[in-house]
C-alpha positions as CSV (number, residue, x, y, z in Angstrom):
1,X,99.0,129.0,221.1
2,X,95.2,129.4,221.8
3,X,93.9,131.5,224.2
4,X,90.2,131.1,226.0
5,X,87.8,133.0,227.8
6,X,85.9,131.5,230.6
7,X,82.2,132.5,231.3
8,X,81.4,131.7,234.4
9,X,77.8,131.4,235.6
10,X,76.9,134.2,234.5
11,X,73.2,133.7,234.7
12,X,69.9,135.1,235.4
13,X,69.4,134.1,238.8
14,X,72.9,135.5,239.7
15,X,72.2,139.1,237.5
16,X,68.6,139.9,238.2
17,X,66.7,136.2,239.7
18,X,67.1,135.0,243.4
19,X,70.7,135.4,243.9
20,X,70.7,139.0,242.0
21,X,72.5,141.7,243.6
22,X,72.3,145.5,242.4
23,X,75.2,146.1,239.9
24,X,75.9,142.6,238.4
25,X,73.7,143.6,235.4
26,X,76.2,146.3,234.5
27,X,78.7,143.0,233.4
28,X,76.6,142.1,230.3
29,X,78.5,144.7,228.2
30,X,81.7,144.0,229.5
31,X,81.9,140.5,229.3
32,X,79.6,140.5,226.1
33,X,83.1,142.6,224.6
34,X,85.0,140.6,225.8
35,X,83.5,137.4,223.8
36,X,83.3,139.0,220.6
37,X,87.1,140.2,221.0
38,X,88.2,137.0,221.7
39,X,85.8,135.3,218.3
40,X,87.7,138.1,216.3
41,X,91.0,136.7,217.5
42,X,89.6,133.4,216.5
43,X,90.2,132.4,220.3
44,X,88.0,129.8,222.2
45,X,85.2,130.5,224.4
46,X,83.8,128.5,227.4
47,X,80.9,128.8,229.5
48,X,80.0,127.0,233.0
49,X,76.8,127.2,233.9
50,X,75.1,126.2,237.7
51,X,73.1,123.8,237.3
52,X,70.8,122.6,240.2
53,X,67.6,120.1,240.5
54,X,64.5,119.8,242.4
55,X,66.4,118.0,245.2
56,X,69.1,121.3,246.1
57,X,67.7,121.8,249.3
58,X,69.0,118.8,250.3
59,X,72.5,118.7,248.9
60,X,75.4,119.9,250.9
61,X,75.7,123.5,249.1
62,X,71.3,123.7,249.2
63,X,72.0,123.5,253.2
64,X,74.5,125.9,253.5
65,X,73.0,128.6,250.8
66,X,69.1,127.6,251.7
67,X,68.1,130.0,248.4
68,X,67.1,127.6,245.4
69,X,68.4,128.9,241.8
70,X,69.6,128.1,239.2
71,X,67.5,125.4,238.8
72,X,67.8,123.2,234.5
73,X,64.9,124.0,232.9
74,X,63.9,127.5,234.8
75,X,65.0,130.8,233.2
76,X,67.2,131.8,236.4
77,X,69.7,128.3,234.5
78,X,69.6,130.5,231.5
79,X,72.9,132.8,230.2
80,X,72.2,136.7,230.9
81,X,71.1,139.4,228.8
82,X,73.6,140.3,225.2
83,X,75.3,137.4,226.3
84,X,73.1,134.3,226.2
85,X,73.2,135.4,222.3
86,X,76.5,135.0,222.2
87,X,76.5,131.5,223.7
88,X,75.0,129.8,220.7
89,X,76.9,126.7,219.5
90,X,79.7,127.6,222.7
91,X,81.4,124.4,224.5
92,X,79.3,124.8,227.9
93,X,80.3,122.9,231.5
94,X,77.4,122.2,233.9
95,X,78.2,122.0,237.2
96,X,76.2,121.4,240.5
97,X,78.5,123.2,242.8
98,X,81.3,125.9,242.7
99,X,83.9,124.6,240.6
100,X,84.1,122.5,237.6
101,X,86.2,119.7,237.5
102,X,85.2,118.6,234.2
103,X,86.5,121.7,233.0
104,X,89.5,121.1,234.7
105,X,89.8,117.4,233.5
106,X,89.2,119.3,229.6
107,X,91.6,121.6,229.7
108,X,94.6,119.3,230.9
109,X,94.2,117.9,227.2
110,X,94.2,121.6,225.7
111,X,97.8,123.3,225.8
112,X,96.2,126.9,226.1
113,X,98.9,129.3,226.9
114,X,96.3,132.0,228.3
115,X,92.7,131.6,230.3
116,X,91.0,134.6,230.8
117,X,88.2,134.3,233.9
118,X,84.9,136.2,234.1
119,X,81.6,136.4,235.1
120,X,79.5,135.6,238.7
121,X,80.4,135.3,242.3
122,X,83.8,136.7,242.4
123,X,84.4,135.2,245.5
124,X,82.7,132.1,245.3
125,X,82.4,130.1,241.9
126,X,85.3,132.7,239.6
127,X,87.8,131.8,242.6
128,X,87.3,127.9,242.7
129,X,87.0,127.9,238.6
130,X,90.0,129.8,238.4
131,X,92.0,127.6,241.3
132,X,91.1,124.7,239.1
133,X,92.1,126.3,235.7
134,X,95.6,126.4,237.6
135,X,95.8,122.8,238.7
136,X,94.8,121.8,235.4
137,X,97.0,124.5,233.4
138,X,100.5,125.3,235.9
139,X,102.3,126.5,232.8
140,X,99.5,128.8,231.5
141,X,98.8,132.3,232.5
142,X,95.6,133.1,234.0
143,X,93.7,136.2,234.2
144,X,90.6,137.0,235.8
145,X,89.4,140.5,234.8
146,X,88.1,142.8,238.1
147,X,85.8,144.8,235.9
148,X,84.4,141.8,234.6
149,X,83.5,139.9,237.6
150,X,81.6,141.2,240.8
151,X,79.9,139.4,244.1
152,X,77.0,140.5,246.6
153,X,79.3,140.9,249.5
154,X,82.1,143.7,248.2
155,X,84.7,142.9,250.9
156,X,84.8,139.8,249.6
157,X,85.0,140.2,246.0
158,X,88.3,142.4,247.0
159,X,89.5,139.5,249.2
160,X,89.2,137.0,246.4
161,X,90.6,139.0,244.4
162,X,93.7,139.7,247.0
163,X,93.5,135.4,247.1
164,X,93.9,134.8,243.5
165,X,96.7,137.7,242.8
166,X,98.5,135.3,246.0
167,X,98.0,132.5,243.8
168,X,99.9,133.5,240.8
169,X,96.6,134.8,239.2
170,X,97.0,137.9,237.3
171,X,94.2,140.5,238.2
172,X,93.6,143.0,235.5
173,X,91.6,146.6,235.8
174,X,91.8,146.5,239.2
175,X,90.4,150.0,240.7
């Protein structure tokens, strides 16, 4: 059976834009390896990007997190650094808010027997993604790489990842 990889968000307003935070740059390499191991294996490759509009402010999320980003057509939508080259002709899931459940509603009708999880806010948009990766995939084993994920706030990047280990989420390269 197939394995995938899962992008998530990682994007220029999360890395180095408005919702940058000092060390999520340091990802690119890792998660850029991580892509091309799984194209050697011949293994599928997903990315979710945030997507937002000129209304955010007003949504539900916009009042809670008052910072616009992410915003379709703006380069803080666009993929970050070595990987946005990687992204070319990739299966990619907007979403405007945390998780995707067109992903989730995808995946159902794909029997992967692994999903691999990486990328940006550990604690916010990885967690939800990876809940929903669950719901949609019971059977399959998923993995969300510590090295290859990170959040602003580093008690709760361990937290979530204490949250998904809790929910039968296999954490790898945990220091």
């Amino acid at each position: 059976m197939k394995k995938l990889l899962i992008v998530v968000d990682f994007q220029n307003d999360f890395v180095s834009g408005s919702l940058g935070f000092e060390g999520a740059d340091l990802l690119d390499d890792v998660i850029t390896n991580k892509i091309k191991a799984y194209h050697k294996n011949k293994d599928d490759v997903i990315f979710t990007l945030d997507s937002h509009y000129s209304d955010y402010l007003s949504t539900n999320e916009g009042q809670h997190l008052p910072v616009e980003h992410c915003q379709k057509g703006t380069t803080g939508h666009e993929l970050y650094g070595k990987v946005k080259s990687l992204s070319e002709d990739a299966l990619m899931f907007e979403k405007p808010t945390f998780p995707s459940l067109e992903l989730a509603n995808y995946l159902i009708k794909h029997n992967y027997s692994e999903v691999e999880l990486c990328g940006l806010v550990s604690n916010i948009c990885v967690l939800s993604n990876a809940v929903m990766v669950k719901s949609a995939l019971p059977n399959a084993q998923i993995i969300v790489d510590a090295k290859a994920t990170d959040s602003f706030d580093k008690d709760l990047h361990e937290k979530s990842l204490d949250v998904m280990s809790g929910l039968h989420i296999k954490v790898i390269n945990r220091t």
